[in-house]
Structure formats: C-alpha cells, structure tokens
C-alpha positions in Angstrom: 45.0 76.6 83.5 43.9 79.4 85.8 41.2 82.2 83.7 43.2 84.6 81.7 46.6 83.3 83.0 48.8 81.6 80.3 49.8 78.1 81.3 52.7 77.6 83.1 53.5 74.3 82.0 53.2 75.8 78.7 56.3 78.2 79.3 58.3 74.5 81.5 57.9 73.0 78.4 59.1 75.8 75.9 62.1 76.3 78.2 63.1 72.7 77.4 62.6 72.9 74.2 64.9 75.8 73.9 67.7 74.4 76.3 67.9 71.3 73.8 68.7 74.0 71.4 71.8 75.5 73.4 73.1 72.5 75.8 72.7 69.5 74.1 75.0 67.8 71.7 74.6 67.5 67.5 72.8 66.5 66.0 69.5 67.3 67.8 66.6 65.2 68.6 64.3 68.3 67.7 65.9 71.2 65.3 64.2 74.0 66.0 65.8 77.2 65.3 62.8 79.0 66.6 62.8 77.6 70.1 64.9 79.9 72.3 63.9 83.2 70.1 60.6 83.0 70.9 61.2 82.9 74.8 63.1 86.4 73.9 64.5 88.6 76.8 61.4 87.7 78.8 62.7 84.5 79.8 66.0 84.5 79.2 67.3 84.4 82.6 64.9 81.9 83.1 66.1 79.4 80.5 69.5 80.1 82.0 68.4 78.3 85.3 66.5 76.0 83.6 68.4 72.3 84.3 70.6 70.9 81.5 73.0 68.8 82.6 72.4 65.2 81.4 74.0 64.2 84.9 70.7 65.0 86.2 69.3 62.2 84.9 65.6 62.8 85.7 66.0 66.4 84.2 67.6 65.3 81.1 65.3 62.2 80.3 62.2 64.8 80.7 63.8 66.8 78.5 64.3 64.0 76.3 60.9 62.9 76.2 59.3 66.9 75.6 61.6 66.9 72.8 61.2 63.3 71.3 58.0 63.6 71.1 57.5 67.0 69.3 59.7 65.5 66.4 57.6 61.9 66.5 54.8 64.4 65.6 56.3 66.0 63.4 57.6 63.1 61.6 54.2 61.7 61.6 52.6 64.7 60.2 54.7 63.7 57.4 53.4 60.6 56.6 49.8 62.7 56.8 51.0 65.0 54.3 52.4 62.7 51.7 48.8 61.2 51.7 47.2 64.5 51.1 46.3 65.9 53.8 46.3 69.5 54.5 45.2 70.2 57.8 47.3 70.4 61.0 45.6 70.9 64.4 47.8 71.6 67.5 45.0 70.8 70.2 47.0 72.7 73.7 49.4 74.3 71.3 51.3 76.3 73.9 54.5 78.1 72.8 55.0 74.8 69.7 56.8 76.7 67.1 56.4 74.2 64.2 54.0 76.9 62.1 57.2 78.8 61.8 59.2 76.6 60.4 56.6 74.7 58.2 58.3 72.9 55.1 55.5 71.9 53.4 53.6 74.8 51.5 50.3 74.0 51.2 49.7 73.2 54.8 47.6 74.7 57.1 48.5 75.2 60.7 45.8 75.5 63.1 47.0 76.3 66.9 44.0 75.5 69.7 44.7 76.8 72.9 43.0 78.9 75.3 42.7 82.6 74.3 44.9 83.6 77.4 47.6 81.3 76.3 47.7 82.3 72.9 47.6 86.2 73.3 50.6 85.4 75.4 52.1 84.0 72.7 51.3 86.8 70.0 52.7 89.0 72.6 56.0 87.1 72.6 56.5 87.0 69.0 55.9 90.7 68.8 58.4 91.1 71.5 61.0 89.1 69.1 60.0 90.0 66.3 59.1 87.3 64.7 56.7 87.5 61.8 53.0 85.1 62.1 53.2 82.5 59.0 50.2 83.2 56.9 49.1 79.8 57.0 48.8 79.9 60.4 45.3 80.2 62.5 45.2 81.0 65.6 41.9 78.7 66.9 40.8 80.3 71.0 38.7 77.3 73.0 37.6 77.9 76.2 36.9 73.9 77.1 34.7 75.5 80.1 32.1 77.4 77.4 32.9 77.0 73.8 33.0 73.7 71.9 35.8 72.6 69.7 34.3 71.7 66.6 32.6 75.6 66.4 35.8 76.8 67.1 37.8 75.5 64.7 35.0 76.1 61.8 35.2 79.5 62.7 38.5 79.5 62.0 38.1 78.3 58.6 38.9 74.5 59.7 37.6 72.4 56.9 35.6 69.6 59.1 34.7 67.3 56.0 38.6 67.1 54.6 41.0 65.1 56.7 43.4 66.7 59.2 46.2 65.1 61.4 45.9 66.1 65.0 49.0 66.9 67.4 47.8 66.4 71.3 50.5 66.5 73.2 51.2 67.8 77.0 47.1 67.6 77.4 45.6 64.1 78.1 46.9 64.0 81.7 45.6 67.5 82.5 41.9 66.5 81.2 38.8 64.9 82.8 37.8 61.7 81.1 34.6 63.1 79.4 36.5 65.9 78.1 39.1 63.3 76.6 36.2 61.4 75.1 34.4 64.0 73.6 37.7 65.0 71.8 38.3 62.0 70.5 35.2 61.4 69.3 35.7 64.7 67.6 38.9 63.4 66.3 37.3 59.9 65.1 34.7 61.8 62.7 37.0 63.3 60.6 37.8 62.3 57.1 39.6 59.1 56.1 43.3 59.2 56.2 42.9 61.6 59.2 45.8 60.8 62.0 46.5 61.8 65.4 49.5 61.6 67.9 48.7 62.2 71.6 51.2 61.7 74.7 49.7 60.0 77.8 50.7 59.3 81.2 50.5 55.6 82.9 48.7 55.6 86.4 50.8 55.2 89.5 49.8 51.5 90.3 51.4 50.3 87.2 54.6 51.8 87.9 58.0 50.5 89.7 58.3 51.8 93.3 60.8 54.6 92.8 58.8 55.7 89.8 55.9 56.2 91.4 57.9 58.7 93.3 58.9 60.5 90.7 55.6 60.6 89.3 54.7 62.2 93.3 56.8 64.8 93.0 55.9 66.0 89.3 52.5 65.6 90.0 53.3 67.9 93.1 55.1 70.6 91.2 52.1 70.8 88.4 49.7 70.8 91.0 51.4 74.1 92.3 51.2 75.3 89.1 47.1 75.1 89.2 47.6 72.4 86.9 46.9 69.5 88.2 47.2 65.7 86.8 44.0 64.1 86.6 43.6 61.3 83.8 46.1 58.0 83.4 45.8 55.1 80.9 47.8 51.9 80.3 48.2 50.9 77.1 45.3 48.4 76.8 42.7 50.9 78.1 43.8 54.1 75.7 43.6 51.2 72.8 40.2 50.4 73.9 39.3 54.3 73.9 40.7 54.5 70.4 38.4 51.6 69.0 37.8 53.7 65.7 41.0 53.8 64.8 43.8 51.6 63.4 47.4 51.2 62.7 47.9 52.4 66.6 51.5 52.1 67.6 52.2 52.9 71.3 56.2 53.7 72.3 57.6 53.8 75.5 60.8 54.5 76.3 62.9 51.8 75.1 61.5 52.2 71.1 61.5 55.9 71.6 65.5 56.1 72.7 66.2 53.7 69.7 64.6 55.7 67.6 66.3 59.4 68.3 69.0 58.7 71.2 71.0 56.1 69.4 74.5 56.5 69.8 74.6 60.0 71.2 77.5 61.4 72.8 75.9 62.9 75.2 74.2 60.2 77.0 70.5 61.9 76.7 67.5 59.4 76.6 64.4 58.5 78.3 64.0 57.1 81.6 61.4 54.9 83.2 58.0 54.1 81.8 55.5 56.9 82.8 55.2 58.7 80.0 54.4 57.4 76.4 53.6 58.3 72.7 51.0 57.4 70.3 50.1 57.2 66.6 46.8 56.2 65.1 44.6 57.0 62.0 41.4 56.6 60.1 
C-alpha cells in the first residue's frame, strides 16, 4: 500500500462483501448488515458496477471465497471465545466490520492496519454515521518503521493473555521475513491463542488455465501498487507453523460444503488458488 493512500484492495474487498449483501440469495454465507452502510454514498455507484452475477463464474467464486472466509473467522473466533479468550486482533483490518456487530460482550476488538487505511475508515463511518463500538481499538502499524508488538501494547493489547488472530487478505502481499516475524509474534502468545490466515498457492502448483487466472489478478493488484509477492503450498505453510497444532487447511471443495451447500443460487468456490487456515496454541 502506497504512503498515506488507503488500500485499494481494501475498498475491492468491502465492495464484495457488501454486494453479497444486496445480490445474493438467502440465507447468506456472511450476514453482515453493516457491509454496504459503511461504503455510504462514497461508493455507492461503485458497488453498483461492482460484478454480481453468479454467471460470471470467476467473479462470483471470488466473491465466494472473500466472504467464506470472513465467516470461517468468525466462526472460529467462536470456538476462541468459548475457551476464554478475550482478545481479537484483525492484522490488515481494512474496512472488516465485525467490531460492529460483535455478539459477545466482553470481547475486545483490536483493528491493525496502516494509519492511512484506518483514518479512511473513521472517515467513512463518520460519513454514515455509524457510531465506533467501545470495545473497539483502533491499533496504526507502519510495517516499514513501527513494530507490531509495541503497537498493539500501546493500544492496551494484553501480550501475556491469549488472543485469537484474524489474517486475512495479507500473506500474499508480504515478504517472507515479514510473514515470519508475524508469526513468530503470533506463536508467543498465551495458550489457547488461535489464528486464521488466507494464503495463496504458487503458480507452479496450479492447473494451466488457473495459472491464468492467477496472471491476470496478480496483474490487476499489481496496478493497484499492491503487488503479490509470497505463495505457499500446504506442506510448506504447515512447516512455517511448527508451533502450532490442531492446523486444518481448506480448499475449495471443504469450504463449498461447508457454506454453499445446496444454495439456489449456484455461488461457490472455484479452483484451488486460494485457501483458509485454522491453528492454535
């Protein structure tokens, strides 16, 4: 993301979010009354253009996968919060509305993003009018000067209680020492910590006419000034996550029997670049 820009891939995948909320049939993968206020009048001719038609099937299955794997974190971060925990970091928060909608009362919310990207967001919320949850804390990193684990103490992060840890729409935009250090950040938190994370596979272990799908996104976030740079199969992000257990690693198949069973709609995931990831301490 470009110095005090917010990120544009930020807003792609807000859009998404929000056009699940209008276009696509009940019940929805990801119920988030929030999603299309937030975007307000700003973008509201945008998220008119934005593509919803599952005919277009490689604009509906990313769809399907930006919102399947918002509610897989979600629906982890319940299992986190039955067993006590009380912290939830967003690491690359973006426009994620789940801090307003929070059901559980004692938890707290901590949104990481780069100061740029989050004034954005305040200013959209003021623009809607939508109240800031008090539990909420907004946490500014600038991965170029600041270090995330000063960051978030600032913020009143509690780095001796556990937390569960929402990564998602980040990995592939990282170098692989600044992947590292964050999980190793992530691996010295309390027991019963947890994290979900989304990762892109690397073009050689893809079918032909997936690797030229993964061409042109890369192209498109590229333009953006947000270029792909880290891939993993699933045996090397297990041996990165060595610290952790209970790992479970969906691709698209368990991920479409798990929220697009049966839909009358026809939305699901396609192909096998993209996948989704649980673990814990």
């Amino acid at each position: 993301m470009e110095e005090a820009r917010p990120s544009r891939t930020a807003l792609r995948v807000a859009l998404r979010r929000a056009a699940h909320q209008l276009y696509d049939a009940k019940p929805l993968v990801l119920d988030d009354p929030v999603a299309v206020a937030i975007l307000g009048e700003a973008y509201a001719e945008e998220l008119q253009r934005t593509p919803t038609k599952v005919t277009r099937r490689a604009s509906a299955a990313l769809r399907a996968f930006l919102v399947a794997r918002s509610r897989y974190a979600e629906d982890k971060l319940v299992e986190a919060v039955a067993e006590g925990v009380a912290q939830y970091v967003l690491l690359g928060a973006g426009l994620d509305t789940f801090a307003h909608r929070n059901p559980h009362r004692k938890l707290l919310v901590f949104e990481v993003d780069h100061p740029a990207t989050q004034q954005w967001k305040r200013e959209l919320l003021a623009h809607s009018r939508l109240p800031v949850p008090e539990n909420l804390v907004y946490a500014p990193v600038d991965f170029e000067s600041q270090m995330l684990a000063q960051q978030l103490q600032a913020a009143g992060f509690d780095l001796r209680a556990p937390a569960f840890f929402a990564w998602l729409g980040v990995v592939p935009y990282l170098t692989f020492e600044a992947f590292r250090a964050t999980i190793e950040f992530i691996a010295s938190r309390g027991r019963g910590s947890g994290l979900v994370l989304d990762y892109a596979q690397p073009r050689s272990a893809l079918p032909f006419f997936e690797q030229l799908a993964l061409d042109s996104l890369a192209a498109r976030v590229k333009l953006a000034g947000e270029p792909f740079q880290l891939f993993f199969t699933p045996t090397e992000i297990a041996s990165e996550l060595k610290d952790f257990y209970n790992l479970e690693d969906l691709g698209s198949p368990e991920l479409n029997s798990m929220y697009f069973a049966n839909r009358t709609d026809s939305l699901q995931l396609m192909g096998s670049v993209g996948r989704l990831l649980s673990a814990w301490l």
